[in-house]
DRENZASE-560272 format. One line per 8 residues: for each residue x, y, z of N, C-alpha, C. Coordinates in pm, whole numbers, plus 50000, padded with zeros to 5 digits. Layout:
DRENZASE-560272
X,Y,Z,X,Y,Z,X,Y,Z | ...
end
This chain:
DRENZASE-560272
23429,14973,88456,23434,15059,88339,23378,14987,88216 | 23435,14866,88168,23389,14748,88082,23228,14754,88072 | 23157,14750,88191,23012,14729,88252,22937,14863,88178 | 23002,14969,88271,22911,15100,88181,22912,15128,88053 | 23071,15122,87954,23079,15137,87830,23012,15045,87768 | 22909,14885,87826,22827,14757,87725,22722,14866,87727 | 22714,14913,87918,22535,14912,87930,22521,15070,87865 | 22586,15125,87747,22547,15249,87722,22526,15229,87532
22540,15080,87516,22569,15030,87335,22451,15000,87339 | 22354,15014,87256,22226,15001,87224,22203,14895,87229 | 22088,14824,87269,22063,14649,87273,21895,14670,87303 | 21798,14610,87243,21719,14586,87250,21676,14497,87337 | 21745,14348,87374,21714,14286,87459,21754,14316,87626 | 21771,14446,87622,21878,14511,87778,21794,14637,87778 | 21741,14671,87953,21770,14809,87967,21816,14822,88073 | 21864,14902,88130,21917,14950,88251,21883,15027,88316
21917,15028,88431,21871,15144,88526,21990,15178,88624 | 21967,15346,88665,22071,15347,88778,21985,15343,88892 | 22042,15325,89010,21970,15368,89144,22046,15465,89226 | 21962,15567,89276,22034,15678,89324,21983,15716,89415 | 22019,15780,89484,21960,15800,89661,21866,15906,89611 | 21804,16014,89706,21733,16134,89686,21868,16228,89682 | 22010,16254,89716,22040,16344,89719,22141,16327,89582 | 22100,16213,89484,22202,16190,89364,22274,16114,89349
22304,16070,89495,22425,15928,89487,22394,15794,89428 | 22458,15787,89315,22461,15644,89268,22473,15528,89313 | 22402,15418,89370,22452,15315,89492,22417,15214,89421 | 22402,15198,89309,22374,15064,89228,22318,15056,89088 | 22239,14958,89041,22198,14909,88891,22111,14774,88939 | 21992,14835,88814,21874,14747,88822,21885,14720,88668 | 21831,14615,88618,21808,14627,88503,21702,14443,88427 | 21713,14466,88290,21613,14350,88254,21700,14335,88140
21673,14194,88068,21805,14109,88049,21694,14007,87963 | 21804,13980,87808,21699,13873,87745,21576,13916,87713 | 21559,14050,87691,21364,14049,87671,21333,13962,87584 | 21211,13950,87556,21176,13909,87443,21025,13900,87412 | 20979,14007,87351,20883,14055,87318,20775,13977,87263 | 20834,13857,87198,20748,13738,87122,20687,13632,87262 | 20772,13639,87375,20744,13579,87489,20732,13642,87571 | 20684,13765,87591,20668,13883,87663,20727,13886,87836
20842,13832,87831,20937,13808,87956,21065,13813,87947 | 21154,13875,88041,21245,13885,88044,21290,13858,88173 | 21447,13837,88195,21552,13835,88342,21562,13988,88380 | 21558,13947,88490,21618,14047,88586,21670,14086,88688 | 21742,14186,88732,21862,14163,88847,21809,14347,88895 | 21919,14319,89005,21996,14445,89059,22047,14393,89189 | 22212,14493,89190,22277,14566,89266,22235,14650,89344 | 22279,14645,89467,22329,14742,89592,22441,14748,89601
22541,14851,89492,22687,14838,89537,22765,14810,89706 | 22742,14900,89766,22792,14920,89895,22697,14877,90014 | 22800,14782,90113,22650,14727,90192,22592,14796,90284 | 22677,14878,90330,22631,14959,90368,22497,15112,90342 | 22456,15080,90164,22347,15126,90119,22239,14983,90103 | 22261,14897,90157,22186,14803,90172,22063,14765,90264 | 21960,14731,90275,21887,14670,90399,21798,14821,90398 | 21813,14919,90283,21763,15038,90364,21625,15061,90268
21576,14961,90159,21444,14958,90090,21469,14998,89918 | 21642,15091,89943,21669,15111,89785,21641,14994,89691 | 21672,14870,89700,21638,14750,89652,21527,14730,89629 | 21430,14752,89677,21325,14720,89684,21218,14819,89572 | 21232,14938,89616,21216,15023,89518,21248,15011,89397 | 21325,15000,89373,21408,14945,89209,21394,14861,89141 | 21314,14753,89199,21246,14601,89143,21160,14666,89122 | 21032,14759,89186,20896,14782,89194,20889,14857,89044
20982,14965,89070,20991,15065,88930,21044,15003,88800 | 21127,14927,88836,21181,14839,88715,21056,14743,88668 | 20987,14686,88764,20839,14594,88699,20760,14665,88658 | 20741,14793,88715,20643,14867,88667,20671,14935,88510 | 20805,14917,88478,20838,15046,88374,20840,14839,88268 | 20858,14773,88294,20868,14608,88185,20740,14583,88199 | 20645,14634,88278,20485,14571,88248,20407,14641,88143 | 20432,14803,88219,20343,14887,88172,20415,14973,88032
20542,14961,88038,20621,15054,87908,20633,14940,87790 | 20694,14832,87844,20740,14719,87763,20633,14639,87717 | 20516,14603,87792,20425,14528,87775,20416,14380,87852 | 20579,14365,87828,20568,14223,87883,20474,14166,87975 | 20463,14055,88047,20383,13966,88102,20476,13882,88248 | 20572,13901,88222,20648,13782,88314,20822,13835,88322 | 20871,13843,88388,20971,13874,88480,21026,13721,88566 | 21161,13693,88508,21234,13585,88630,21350,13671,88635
21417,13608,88784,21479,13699,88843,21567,13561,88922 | 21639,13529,89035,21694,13485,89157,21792,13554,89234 | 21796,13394,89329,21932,13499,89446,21991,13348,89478 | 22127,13375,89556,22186,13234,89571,22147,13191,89753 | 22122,13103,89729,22024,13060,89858,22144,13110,90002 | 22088,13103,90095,22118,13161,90249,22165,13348,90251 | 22081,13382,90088,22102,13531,90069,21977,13561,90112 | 21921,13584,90218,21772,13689,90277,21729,13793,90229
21856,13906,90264,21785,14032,90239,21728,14009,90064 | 21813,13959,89988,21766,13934,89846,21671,13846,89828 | 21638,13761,89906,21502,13687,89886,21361,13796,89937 | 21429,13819,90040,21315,13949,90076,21247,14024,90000 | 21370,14099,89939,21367,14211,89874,21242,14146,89747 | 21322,14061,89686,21217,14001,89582,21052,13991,89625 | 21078,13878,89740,20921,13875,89794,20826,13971,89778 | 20908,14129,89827,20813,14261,89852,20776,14280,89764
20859,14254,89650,20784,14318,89534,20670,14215,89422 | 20677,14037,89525,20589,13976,89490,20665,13823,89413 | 20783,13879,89344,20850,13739,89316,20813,13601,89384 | 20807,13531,89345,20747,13404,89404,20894,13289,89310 | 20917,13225,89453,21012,13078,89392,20954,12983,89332 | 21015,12954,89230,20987,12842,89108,21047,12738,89070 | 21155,12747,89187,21243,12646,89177,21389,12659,89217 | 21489,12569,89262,21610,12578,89268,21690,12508,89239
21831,12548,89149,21925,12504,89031,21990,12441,89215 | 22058,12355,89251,22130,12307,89335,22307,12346,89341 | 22353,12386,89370,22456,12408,89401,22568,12442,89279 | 22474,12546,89170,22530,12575,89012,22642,12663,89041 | 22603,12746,89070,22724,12832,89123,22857,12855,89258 | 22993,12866,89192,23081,12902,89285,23091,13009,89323 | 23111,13035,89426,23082,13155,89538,23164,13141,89660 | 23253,13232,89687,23321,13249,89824,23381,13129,89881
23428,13024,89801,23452,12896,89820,23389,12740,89818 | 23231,12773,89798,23173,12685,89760,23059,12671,89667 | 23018,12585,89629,22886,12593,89552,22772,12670,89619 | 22717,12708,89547,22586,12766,89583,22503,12732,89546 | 22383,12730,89563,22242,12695,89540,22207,12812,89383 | 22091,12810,89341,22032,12932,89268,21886,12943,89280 | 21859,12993,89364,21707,13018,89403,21610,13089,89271 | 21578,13024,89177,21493,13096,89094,21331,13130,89121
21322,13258,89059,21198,13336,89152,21105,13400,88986 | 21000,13433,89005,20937,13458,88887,20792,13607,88922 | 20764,13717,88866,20703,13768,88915,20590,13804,88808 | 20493,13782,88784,20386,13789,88709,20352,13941,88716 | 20272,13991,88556,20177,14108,88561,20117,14170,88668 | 20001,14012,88653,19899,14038,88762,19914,14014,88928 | 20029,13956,88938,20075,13987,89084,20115,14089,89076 | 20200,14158,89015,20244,14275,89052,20179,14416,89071
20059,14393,89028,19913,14489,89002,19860,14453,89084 | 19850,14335,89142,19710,14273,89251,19822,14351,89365 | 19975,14323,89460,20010,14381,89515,20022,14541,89511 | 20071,14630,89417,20076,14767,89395,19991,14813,89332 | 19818,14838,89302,19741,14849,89227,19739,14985,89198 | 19845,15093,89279,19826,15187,89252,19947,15248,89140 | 19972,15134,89120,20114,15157,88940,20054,15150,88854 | 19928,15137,88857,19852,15035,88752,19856,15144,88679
end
């Protein structure tokens, strides 16, 4: 509840997105984080609430439209993003849409009982145009 009542307060450096099936169902949140227009890049994430709406391309979709709507609406240039390492489908997911790894924070985060890795990933303009040229 906390989450929806931030992501509905105006912020310039935030937008959000929902993700919703074709028949309306809400199954998650994409969004971009930190813009900053003077450095024409921002963070970015998303959710697959339920895992069971997972593995099925919604993810994937939602990075594509989300880069496409921070390249071509926003202007920006550059997009970073990660996932915490021995997470696949989320490295995947990134890949498809062109993210490329740039590096990894070592074991920054606690998670499910232990440290985790932080796989940082970065997705450029012109990769994202050279892969989907038809967003352009």
């Amino acid at each position: 509840r906390e989450w929806f009542e931030a992501a509905q307060k105006t912020d310039p450096a935030q937008v959000h997105f929902a993700i919703e099936t074709l028949d309306g169902r809400h199954i998650g949140n994409s969004g971009l984080f930190k813009i900053s227009h003077v450095h024409g890049t921002a963070e970015s994430g998303t959710l697959i609430g339920d895992p069971a709406d997972r593995r099925k391309g919604y993810g994937t979709d939602s990075v594509r439209v989300r880069a496409h709507y921070a390249f071509s609406v926003l202007g920006l240039r550059m997009l970073f993003s990660g996932h915490f390492g021995g997470n696949e489908a989320s490295a995947r997911m990134q890949e498809k849409a062109g993210y490329v790894v740039v590096g990894t924070r070592p074991k920054s985060f606690w998670k499910r009982g232990e440290y985790r890795d932080m796989v940082q990933t970065m997705l450029t303009r012109e990769r994202f145009y050279e892969l989907n040229p038809g967003m352009k």
